[in-house]
DOTOR-479288 format. One record per residue (C-alpha): x, y, z; residue in three letters; residue number from 1. Coordinates in nm, 4 decimals, always signed. Layout:
BEGIN
<site><east>X</east><north>Y</north><up>Z</up><residuo>ALA</residuo><num>NUM</num></site>
...
//
This chain:
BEGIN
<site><east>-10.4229</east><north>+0.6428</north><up>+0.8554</up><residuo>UNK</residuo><num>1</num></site>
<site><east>-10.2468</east><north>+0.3372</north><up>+0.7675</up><residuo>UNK</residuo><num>2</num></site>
<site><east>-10.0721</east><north>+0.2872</north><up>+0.3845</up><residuo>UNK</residuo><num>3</num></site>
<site><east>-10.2671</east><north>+0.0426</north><up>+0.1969</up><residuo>UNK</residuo><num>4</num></site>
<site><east>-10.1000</east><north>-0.2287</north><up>-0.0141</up><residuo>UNK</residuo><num>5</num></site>
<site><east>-10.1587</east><north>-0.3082</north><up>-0.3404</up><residuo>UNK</residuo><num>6</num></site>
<site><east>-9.9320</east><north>-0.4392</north><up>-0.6378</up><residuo>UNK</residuo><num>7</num></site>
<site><east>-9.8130</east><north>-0.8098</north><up>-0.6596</up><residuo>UNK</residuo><num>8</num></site>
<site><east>-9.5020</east><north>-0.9835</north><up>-0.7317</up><residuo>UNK</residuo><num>9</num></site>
<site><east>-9.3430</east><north>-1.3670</north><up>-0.7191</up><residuo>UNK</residuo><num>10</num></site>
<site><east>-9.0711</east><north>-1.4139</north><up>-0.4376</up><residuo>UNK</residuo><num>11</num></site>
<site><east>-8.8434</east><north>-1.7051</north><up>-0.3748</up><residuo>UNK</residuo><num>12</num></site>
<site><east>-8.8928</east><north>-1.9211</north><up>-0.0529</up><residuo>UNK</residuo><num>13</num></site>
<site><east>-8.6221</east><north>-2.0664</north><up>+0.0686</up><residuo>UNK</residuo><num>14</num></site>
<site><east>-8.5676</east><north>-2.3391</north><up>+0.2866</up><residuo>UNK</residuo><num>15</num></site>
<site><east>-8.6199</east><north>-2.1719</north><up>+0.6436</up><residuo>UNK</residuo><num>16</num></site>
<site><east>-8.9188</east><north>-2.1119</north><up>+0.5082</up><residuo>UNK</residuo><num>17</num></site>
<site><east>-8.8353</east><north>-1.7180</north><up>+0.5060</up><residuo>UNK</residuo><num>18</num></site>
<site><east>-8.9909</east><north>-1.4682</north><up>+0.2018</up><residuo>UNK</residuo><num>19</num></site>
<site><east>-8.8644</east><north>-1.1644</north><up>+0.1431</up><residuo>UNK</residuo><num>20</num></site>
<site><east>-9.1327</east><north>-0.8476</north><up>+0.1389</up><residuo>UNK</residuo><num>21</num></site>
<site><east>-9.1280</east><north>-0.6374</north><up>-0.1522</up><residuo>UNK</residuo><num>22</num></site>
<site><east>-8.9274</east><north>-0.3230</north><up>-0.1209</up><residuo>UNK</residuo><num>23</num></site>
<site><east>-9.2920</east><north>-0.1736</north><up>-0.1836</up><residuo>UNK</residuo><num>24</num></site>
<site><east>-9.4480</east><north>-0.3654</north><up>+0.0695</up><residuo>UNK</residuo><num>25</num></site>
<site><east>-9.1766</east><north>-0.2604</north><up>+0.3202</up><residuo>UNK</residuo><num>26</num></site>
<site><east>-9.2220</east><north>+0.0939</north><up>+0.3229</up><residuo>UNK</residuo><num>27</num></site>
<site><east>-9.5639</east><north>+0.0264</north><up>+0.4513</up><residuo>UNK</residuo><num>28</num></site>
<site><east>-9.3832</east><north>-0.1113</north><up>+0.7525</up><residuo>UNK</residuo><num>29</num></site>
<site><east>-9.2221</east><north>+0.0213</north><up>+1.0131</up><residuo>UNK</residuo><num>30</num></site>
<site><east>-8.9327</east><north>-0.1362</north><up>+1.2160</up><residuo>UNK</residuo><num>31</num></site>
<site><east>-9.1823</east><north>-0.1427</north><up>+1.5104</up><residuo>UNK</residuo><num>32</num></site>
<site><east>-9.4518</east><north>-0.2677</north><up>+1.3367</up><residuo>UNK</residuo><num>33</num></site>
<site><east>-9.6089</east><north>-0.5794</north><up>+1.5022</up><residuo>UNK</residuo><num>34</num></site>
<site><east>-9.7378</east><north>-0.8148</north><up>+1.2486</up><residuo>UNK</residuo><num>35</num></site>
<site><east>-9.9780</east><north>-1.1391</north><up>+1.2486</up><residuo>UNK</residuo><num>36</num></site>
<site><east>-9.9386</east><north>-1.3887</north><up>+0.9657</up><residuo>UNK</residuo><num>37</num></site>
<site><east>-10.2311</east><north>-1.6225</north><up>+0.9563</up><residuo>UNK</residuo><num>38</num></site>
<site><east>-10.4715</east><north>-1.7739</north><up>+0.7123</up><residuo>UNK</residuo><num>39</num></site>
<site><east>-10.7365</east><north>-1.5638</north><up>+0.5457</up><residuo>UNK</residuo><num>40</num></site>
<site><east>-11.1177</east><north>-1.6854</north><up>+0.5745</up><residuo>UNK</residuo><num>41</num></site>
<site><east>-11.2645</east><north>-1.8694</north><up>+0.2344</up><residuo>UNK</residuo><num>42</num></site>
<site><east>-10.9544</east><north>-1.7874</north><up>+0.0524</up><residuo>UNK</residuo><num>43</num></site>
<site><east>-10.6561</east><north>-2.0618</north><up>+0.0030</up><residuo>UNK</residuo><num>44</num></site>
<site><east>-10.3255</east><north>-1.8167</north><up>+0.0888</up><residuo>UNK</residuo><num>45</num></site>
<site><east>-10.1558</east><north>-1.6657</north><up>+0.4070</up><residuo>UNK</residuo><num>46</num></site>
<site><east>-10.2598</east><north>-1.2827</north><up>+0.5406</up><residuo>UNK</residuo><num>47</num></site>
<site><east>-10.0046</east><north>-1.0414</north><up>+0.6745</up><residuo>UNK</residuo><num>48</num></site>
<site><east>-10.1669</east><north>-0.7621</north><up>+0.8937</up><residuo>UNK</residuo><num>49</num></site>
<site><east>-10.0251</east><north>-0.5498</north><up>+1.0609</up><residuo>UNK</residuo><num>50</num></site>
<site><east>-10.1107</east><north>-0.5760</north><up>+1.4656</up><residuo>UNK</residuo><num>51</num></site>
<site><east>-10.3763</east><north>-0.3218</north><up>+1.4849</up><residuo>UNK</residuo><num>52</num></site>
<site><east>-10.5511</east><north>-0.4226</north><up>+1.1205</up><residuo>UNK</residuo><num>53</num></site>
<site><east>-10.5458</east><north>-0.7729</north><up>+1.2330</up><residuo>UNK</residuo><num>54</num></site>
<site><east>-10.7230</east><north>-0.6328</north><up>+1.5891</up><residuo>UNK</residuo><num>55</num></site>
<site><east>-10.9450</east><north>-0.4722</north><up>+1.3722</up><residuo>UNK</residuo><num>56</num></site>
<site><east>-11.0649</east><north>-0.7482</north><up>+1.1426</up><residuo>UNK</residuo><num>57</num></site>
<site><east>-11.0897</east><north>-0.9839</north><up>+1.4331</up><residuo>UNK</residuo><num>58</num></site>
<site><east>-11.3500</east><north>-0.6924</north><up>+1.5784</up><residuo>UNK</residuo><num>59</num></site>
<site><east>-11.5388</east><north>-0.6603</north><up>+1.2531</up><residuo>UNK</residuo><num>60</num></site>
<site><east>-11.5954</east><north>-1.0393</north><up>+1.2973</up><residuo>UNK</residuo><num>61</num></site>
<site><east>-11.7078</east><north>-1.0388</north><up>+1.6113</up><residuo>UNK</residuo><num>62</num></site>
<site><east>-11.9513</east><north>-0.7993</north><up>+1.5877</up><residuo>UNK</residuo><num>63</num></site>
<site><east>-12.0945</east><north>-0.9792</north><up>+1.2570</up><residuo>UNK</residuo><num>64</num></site>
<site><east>-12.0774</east><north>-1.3109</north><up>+1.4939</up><residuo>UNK</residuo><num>65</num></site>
<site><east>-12.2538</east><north>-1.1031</north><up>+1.7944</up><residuo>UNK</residuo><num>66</num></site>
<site><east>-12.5629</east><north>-0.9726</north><up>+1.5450</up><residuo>UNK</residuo><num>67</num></site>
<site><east>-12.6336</east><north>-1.2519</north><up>+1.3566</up><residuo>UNK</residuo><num>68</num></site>
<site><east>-12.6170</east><north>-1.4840</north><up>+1.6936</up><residuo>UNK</residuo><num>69</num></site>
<site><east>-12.3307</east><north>-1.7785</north><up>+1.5748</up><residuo>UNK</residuo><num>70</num></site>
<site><east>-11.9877</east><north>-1.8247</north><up>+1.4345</up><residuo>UNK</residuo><num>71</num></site>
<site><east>-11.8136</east><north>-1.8340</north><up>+1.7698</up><residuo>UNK</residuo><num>72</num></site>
<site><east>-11.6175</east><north>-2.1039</north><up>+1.5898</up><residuo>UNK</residuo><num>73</num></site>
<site><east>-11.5077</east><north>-1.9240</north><up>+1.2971</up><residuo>UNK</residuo><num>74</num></site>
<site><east>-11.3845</east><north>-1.6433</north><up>+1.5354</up><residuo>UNK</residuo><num>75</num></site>
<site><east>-11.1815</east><north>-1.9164</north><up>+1.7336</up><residuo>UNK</residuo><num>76</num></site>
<site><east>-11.0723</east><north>-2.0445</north><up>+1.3834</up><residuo>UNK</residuo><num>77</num></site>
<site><east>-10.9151</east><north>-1.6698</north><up>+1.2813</up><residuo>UNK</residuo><num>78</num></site>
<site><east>-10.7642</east><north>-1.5850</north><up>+1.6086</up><residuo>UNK</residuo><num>79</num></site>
<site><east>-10.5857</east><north>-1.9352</north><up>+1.6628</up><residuo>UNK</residuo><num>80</num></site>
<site><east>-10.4513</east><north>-1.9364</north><up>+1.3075</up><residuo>UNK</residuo><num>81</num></site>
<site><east>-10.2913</east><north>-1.5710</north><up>+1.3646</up><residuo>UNK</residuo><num>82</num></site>
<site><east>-9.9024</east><north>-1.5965</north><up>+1.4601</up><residuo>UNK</residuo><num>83</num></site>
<site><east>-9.7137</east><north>-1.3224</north><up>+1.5234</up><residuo>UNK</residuo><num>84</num></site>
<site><east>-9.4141</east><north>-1.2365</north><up>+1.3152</up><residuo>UNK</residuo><num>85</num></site>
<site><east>-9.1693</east><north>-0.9206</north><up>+1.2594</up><residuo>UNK</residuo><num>86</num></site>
<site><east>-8.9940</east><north>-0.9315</north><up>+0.9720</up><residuo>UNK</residuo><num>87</num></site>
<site><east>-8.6041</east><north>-0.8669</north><up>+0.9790</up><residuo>UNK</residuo><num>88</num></site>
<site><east>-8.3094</east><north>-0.6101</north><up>+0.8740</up><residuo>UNK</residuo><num>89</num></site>
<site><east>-8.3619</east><north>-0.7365</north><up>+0.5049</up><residuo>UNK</residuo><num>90</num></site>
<site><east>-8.7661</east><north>-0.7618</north><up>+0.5659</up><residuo>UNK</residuo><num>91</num></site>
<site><east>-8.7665</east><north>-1.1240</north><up>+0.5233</up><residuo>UNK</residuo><num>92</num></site>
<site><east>-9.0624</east><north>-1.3105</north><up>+0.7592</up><residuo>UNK</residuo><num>93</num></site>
<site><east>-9.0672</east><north>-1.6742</north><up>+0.8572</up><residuo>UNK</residuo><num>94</num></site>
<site><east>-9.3558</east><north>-1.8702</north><up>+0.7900</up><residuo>UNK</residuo><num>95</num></site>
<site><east>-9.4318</east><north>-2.0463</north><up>+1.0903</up><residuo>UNK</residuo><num>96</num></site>
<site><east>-9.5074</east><north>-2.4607</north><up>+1.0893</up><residuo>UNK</residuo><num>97</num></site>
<site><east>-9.8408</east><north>-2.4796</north><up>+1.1326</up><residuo>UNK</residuo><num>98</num></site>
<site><east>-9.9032</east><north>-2.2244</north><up>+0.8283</up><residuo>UNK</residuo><num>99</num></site>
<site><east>-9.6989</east><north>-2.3981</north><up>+0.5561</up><residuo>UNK</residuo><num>100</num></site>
<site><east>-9.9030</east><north>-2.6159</north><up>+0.4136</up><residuo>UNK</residuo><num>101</num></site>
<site><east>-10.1160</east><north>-2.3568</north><up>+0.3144</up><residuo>UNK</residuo><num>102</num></site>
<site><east>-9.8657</east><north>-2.2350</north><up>+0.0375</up><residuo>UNK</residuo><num>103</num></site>
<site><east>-9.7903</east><north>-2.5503</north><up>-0.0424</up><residuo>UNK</residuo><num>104</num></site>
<site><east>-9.4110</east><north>-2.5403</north><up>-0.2124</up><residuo>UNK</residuo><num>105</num></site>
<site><east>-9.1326</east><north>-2.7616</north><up>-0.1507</up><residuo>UNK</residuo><num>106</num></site>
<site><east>-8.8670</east><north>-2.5512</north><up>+0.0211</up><residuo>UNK</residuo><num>107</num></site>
<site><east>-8.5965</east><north>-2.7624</north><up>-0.0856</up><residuo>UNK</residuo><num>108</num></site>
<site><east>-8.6704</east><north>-2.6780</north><up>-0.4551</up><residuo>UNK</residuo><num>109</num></site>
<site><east>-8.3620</east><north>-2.4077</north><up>-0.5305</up><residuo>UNK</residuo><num>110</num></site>
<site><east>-8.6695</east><north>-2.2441</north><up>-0.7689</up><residuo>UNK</residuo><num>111</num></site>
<site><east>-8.9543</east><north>-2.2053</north><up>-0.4832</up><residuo>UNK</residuo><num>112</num></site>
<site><east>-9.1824</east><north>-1.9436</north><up>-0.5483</up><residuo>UNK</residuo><num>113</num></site>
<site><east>-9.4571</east><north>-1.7450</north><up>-0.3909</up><residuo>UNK</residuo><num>114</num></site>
<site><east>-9.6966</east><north>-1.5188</north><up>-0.4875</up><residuo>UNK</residuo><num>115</num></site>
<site><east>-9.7401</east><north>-1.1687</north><up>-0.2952</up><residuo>UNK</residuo><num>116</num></site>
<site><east>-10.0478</east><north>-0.9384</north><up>-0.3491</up><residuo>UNK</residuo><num>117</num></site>
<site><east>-10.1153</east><north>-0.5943</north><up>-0.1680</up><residuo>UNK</residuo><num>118</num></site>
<site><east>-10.4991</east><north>-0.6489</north><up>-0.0948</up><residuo>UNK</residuo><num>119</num></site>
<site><east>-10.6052</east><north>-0.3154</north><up>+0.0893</up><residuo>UNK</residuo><num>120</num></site>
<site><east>-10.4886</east><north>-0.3494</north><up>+0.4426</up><residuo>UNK</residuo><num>121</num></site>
<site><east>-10.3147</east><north>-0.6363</north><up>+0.4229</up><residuo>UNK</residuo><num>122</num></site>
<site><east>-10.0651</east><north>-0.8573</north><up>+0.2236</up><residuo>UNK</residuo><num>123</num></site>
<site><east>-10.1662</east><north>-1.2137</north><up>+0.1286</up><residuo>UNK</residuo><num>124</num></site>
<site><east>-9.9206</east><north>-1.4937</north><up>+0.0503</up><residuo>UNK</residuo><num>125</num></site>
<site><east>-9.9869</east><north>-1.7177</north><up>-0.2071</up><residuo>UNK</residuo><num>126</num></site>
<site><east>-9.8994</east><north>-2.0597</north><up>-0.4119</up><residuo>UNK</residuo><num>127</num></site>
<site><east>-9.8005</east><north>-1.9145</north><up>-0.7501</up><residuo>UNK</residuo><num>128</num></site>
<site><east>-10.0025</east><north>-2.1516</north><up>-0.9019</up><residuo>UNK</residuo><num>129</num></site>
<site><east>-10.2730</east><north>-2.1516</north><up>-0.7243</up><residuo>UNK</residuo><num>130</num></site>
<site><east>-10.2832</east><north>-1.7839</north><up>-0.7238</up><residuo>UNK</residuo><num>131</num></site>
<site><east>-10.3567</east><north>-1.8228</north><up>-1.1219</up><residuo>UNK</residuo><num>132</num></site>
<site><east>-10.6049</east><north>-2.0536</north><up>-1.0663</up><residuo>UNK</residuo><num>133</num></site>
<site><east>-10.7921</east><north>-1.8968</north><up>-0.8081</up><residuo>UNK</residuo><num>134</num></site>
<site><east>-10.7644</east><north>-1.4837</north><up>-0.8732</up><residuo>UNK</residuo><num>135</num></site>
<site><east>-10.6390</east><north>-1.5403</north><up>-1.2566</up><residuo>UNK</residuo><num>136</num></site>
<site><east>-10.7367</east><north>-1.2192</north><up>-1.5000</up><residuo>UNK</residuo><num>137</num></site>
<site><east>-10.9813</east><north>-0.9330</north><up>-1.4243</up><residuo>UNK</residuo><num>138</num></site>
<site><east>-11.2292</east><north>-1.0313</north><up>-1.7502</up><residuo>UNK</residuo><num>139</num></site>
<site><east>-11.3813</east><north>-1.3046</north><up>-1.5218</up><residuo>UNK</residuo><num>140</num></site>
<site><east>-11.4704</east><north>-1.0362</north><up>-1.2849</up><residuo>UNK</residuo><num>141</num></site>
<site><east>-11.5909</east><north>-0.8389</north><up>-1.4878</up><residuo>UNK</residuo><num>142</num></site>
<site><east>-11.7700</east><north>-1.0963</north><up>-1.6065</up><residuo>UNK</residuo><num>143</num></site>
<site><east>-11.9177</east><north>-1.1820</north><up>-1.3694</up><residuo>UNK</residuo><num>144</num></site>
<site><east>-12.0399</east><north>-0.8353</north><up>-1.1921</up><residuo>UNK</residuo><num>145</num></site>
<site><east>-12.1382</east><north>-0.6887</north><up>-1.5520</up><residuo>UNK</residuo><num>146</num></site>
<site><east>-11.8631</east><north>-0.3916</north><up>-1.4495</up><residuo>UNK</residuo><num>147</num></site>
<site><east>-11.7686</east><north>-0.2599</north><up>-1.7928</up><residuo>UNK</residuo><num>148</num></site>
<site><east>-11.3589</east><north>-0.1649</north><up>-1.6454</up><residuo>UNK</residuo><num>149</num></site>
<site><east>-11.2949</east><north>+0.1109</north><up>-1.9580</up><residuo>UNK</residuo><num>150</num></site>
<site><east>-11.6952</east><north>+0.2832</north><up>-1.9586</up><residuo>UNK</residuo><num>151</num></site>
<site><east>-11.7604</east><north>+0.2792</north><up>-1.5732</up><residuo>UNK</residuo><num>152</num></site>
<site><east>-11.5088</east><north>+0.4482</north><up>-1.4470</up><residuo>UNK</residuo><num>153</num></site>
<site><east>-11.7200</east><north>+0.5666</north><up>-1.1220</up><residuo>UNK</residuo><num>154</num></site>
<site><east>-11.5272</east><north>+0.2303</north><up>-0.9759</up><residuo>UNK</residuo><num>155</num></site>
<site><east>-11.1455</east><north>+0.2720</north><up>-1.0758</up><residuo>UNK</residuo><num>156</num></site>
//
């Protein structure tokens, strides 16, 4: 079974467009380890899957595309924004072209930052700022589904 992610942290950027993995985000990793960095559906930051998760999302889809009958697009839309990367000795990964303006940060900044989240089976890169904006605190979650987080502990 593969090692979930989860935890976050800010990383720099830097003008190759390379971000270095957290040291906790490596481990999950092995030198071996194929990996696809593309963009995640309805969500405004960059996935990193490993080879087979990203096999097996892209199957998940197309079996919710084969029952209800459309969305050959969107599966042509996942698969052709998927790149494959490997990161290196000090577990950096380039972002390739066509992804970049996802994250949208200026490189040439010395101070460019970007948000990365564990999220299950895969690790998502994000705009700092946007990643406030977007994900922000828990309370609006909670919120919003009505979860009590301290008295309904059935789902922590």
């Amino acid at each position: 079974m593969d090692r979930t992610f989860s935890g976050s942290h800010e990383r720099s950027i830097d003008g190759k467009w390379r971000v270095s993995l957290p040291p906790e985000f490596r481990g999950g990793l092995d030198a071996e380890d194929r990996c696809v960095l593309g963009r995640v559906p309805g969500s405004p930051c960059l996935g990193l899957w490993r080879q087979k998760s990203f096999d097996a999302a892209y199957r998940r889809l197309e079996e919710e595309v084969r029952s209800r009958g459309a969305g050959q697009n969107l599966l042509r839309w996942f698969s052709g924004n998927g790149y494959p990367v490997r990161p290196d000795a000090q577990g950096r990964i380039v972002v390739p072209e066509p992804l970049r303006e996802v994250l949208r940060v200026d490189t040439d900044e010395s101070e460019a930052r970007v948000f990365v989240a564990g999220v299950g089976e895969r690790i998502e890169l994000w705009n700092s700022e946007v990643w406030l904006e977007t994900v922000g605190g828990a309370d609006a979650y909670t919120d919003e589904t009505g979860l009590d987080p301290w008295s309904e502990s059935s789902w922590l």
